[in-house]
C-alpha positions in Angstrom: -4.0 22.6 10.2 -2.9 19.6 10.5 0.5 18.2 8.3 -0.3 15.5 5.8 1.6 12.2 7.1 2.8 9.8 4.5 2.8 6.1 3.9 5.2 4.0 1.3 3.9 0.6 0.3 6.4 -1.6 -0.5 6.1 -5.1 -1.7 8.6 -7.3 -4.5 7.0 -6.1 -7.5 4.4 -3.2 -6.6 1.9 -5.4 -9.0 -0.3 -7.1 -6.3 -0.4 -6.1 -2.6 1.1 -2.8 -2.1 -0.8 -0.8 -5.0 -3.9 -2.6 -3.5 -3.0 -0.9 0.0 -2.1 2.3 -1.8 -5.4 2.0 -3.8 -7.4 1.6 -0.4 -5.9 3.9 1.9 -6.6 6.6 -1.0 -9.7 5.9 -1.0 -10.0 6.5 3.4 -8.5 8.9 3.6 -8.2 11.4 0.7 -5.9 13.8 0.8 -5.4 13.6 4.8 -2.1 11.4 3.9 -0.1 11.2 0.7 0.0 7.7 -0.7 2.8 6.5 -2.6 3.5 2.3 -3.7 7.2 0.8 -5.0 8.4 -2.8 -5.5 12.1 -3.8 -5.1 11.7 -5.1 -8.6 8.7 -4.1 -10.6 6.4 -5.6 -12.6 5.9 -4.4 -16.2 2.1 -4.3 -15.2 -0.4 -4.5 -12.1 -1.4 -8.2 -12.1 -5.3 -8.3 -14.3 -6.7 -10.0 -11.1 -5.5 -7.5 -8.6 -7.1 -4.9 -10.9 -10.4 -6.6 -11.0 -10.9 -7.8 -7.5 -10.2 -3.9 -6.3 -12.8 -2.3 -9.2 -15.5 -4.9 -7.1 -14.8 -2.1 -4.3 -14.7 0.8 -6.4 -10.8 1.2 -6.5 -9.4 2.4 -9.9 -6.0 0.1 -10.0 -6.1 0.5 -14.1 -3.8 3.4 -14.5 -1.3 2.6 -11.8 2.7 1.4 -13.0 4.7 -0.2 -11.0 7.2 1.5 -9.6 11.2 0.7 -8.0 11.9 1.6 -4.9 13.8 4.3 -4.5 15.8 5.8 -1.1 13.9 9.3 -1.6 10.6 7.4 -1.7 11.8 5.8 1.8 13.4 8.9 3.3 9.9 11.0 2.4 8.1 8.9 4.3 6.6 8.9 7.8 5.4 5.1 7.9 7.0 2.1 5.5 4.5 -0.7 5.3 6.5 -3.9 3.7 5.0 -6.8 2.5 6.7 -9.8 1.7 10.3 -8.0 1.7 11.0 -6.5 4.9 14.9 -7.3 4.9 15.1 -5.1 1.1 13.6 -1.9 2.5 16.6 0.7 3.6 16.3 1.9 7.1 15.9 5.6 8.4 15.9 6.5 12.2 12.7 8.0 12.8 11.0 6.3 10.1 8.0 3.9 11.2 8.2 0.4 9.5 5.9 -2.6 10.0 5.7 -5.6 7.8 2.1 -7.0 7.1 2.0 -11.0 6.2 0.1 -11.6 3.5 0.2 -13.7 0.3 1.2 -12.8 -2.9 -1.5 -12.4 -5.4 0.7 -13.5 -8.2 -0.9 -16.5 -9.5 -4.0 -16.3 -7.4 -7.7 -17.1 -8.4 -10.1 -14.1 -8.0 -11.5 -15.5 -4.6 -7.9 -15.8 -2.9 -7.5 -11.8 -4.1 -10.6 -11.3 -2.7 -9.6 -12.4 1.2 -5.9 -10.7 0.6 -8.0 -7.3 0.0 -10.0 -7.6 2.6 -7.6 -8.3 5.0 -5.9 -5.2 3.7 -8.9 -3.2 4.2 -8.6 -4.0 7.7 -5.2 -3.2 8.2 -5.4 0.3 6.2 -8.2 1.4 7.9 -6.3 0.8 11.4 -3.9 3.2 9.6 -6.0 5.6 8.8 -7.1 5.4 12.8 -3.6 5.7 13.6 -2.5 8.9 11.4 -5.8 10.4 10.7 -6.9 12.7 14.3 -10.6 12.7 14.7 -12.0 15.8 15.3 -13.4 17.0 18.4 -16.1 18.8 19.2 
């Protein structure tokens, strides 16, 4: 058996892009790796836009609350994906961090939503190539 590898999302307020990467990656890869989201400061609420545009693709964003980032939520995790705040993210040796550009949602129409979640797709489903071994036969 394989150990379940774990990804942290982090963007400013964990109410547009990173629970939208959290929400996707779920939805590859099950329970193959644990999925957690965190903003450096929260939102009271996922923005109503976000929620929609990710419901389109069948991704339940309705009950998630954004959440702070903590130093646990870093230290638990095997990859750190930050979006929009690399320099606020606290550094581990041994921990693997990337930064993905994106926009922030915030303020967005549903179409510009649209293109930032599919661009996500793309680059959680290289993660899910990445952590996720393909069985062979």
């Amino acid at each position: 058996m394989v150990p379940t590898r774990s990804v942290l999302f982090v963007c400013t307020h964990n109410a547009g892009r990173s629970p939208m990467a959290a929400g996707l990656l779920s939805a590859m890869a099950g329970e193959r790796i644990e999925v957690r989201s965190a903003g450096i400061t929260p939102a009271d609420a996922v923005d109503p836009t976000v929620v929609a545009a990710m419901a389109e693709v069948g991704v339940d964003l309705t009950a998630h609350a954004p959440k702070r980032l903590t130093m646990d939520a870093v230290g638990l995790s095997d990859v750190v994906v930050t979006m929009g705040c690399p320099d606020s993210c606290p550094f581990f040796p041994g921990i693997s961090y990337r930064d993905w550009v994106l926009p922030d949602p915030a303020g967005q129409d549903l179409d510009a939503i649209r293109a930032i979640r599919d661009h996500l797709h793309i680059l959680v489903e290289n993660i899910v190539a990445e952590l996720v071994p393909t069985p062979t036969h």
